[in-house]
ZARO-174721 format. One record per atom (N, C-alpha, C): x, z, y; residue in one letter. Coordinates in steps of 0.001 Angstrom, whole numbers, padded with zeros to 6 digits, always signed. Example, Ala and Ser with C-alpha at 12.3 -4.5 7.8 and 13.67 -1.06 7.14 Angstrom:
BEGIN
+013190+007800-005690a +012300+007800-004500a +013200+007800-003300a +012850+007080-002250s +013670+007140-001060s +012900+007870+000030s 
***
This chain:
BEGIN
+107356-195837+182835x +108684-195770+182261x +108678-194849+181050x +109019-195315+179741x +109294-194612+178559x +110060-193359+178794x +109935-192146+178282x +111355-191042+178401x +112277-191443+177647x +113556-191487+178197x +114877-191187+177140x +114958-190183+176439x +115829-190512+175244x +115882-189325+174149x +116505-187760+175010x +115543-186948+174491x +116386-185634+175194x +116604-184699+173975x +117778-184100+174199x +117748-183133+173112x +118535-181594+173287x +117800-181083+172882x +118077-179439+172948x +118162-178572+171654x +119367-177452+171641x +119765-176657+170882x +119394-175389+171174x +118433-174455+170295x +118352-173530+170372x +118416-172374+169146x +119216-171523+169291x +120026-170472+168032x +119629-169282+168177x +118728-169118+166741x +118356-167244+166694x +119230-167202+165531x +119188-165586+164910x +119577-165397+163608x +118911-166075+162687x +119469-166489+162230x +119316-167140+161012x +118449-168501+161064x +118666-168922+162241x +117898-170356+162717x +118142-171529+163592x +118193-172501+163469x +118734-173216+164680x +117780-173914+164862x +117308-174284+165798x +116203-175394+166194x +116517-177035+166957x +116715-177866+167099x +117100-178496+167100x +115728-179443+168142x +115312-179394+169232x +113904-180303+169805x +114554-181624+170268x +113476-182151+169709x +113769-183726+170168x +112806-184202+171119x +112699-184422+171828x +111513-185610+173123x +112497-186709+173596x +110844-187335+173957x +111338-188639+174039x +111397-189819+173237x +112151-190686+173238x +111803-191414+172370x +113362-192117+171721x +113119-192231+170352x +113975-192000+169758x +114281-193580+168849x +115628-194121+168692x +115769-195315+168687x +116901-195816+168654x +117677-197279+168110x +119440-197426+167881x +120141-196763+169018x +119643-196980+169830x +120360-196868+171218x +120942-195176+171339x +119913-193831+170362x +120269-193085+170380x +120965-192265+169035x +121740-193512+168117x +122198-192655+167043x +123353-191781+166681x +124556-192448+167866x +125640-191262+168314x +125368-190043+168464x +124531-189836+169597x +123988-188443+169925x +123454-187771+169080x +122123-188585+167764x +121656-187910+166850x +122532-187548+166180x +124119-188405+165388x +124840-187823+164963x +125569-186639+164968x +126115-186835+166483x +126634-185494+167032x +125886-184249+167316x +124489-184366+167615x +123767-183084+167352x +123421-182509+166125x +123488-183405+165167x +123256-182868+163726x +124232-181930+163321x +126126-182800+163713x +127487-182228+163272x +127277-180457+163944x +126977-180561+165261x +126965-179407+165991x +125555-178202+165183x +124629-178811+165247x +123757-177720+164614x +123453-177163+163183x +124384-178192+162207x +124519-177626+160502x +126178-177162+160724x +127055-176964+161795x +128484-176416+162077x +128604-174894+161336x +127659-174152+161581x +127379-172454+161447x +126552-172583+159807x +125935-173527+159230x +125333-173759+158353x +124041-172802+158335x +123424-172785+159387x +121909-171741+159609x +120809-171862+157908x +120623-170773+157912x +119788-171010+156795x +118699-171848+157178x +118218-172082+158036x +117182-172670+158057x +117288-173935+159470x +116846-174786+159454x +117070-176000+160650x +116103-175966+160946x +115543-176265+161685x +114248-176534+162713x +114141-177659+163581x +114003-179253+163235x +113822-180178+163944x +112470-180680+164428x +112100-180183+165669x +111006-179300+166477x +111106-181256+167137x +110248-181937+166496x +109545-183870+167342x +108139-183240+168286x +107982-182224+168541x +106087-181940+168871x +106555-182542+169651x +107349-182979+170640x +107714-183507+171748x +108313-185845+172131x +108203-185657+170792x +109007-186813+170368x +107575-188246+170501x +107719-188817+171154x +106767-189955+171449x +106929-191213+170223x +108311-191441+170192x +108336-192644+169252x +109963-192650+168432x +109446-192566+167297x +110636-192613+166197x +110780-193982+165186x +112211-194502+164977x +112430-195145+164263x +113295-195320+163553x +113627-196197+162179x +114575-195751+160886x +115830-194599+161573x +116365-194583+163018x +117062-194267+163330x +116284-192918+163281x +115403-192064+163688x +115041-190768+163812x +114542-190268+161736x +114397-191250+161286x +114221-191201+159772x +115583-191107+159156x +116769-191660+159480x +117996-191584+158397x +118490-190230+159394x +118115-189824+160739x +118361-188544+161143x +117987-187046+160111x +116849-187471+159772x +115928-186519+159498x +116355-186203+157740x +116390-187480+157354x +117063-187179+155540x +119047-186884+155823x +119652-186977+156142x +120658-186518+156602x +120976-185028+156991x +119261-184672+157639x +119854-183140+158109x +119305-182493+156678x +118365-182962+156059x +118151-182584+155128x +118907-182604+154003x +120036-183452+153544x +120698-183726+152798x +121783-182295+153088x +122016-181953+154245x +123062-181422+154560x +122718-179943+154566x +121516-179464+154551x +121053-178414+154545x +120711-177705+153494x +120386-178992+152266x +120570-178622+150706x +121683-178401+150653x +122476-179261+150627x +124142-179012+150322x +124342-177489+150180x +124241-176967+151734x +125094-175962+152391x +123680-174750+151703x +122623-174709+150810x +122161-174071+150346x +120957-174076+151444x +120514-174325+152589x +119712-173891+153271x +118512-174470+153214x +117787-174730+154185x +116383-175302+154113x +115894-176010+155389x +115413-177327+155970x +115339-177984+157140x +113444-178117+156792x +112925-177788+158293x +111235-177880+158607x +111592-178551+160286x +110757-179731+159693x +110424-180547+160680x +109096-179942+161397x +109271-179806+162560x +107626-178764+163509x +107152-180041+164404x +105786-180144+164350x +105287-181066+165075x +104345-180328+165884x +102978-180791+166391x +102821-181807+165553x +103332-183123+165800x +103096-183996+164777x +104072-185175+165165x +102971-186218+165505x +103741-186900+166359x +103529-188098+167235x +102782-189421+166105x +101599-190057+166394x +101466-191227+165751x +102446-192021+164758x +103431-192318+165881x +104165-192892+165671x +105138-192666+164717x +105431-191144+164596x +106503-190701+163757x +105639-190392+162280x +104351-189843+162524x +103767-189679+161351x +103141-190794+160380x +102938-192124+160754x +103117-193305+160714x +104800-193364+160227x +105900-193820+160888x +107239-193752+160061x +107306-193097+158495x +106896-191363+158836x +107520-190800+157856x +106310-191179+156308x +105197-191521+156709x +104036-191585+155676x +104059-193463+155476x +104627-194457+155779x +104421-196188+155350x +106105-195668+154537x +107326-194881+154986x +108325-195028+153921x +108251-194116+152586x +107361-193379+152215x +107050-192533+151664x +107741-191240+151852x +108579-190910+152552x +109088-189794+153109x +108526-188345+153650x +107073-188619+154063x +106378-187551+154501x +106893-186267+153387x +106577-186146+152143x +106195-185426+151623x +107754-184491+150756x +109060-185588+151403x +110341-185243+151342x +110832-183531+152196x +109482-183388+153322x +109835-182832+153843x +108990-181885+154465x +109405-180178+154741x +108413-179219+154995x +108019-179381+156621x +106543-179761+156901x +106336-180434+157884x +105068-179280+158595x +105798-178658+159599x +105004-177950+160006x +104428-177974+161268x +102710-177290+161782x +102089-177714+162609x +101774-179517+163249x +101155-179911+161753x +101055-180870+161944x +099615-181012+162430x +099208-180327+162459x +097574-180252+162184x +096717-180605+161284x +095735-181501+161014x +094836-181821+160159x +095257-182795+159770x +096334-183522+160093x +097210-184792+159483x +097964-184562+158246x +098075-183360+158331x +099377-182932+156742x +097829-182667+155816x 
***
């Protein structure tokens, strides 16, 4: 059995982290919405969308990911995606050319 999307919020100064596991997909873009609204709310300088956990992503975990980023420029701040990331997602973000949209950390020898 695949995992369902799980997602968790976690808040230091000046940080919010945001972990995703599971697997990620239409079925979960409400929730991605609403966790995004909730974790750029305080406008943290910095976002932290922590996939090391994330098995399988699609356009839906990609228009997540430029969205939090969009919103984090806005509000002056800065969003790092922490992996390392999953085949699957590093595959997504590198066939749309997106990889390099974004500060991608502990990827290992893949970045």
């Amino acid at each position: 059995m695949v995992p369902s999307l799980q997602l968790d919020t976690l808040v230091a100064s000046g940080c919010t982290t945001l972990v995703i596991s599971g697997e990620c997909d239409q079925d979960d873009v409400e929730v991605l919405e609403q966790a995004l609204t909730v974790a750029v709310e305080d406008s943290p300088p910095v976002l932290i969308v922590d996939v090391s956990h994330l098995l399988f992503g699609d356009s839906v975990l990609l228009h997540f990911l430029l969205s939090a980023q969009r919103a984090q420029t806005a509000a002056g701040g800065r969003l790092e995606v922490r992996g390392p990331l999953a085949p699957a997602v590093e595959r997504l973000l590198r066939e749309t050319g997106t990889y390099a949209a974004f500060t991608v950390t502990g990827a290992g020898d893949a970045a």
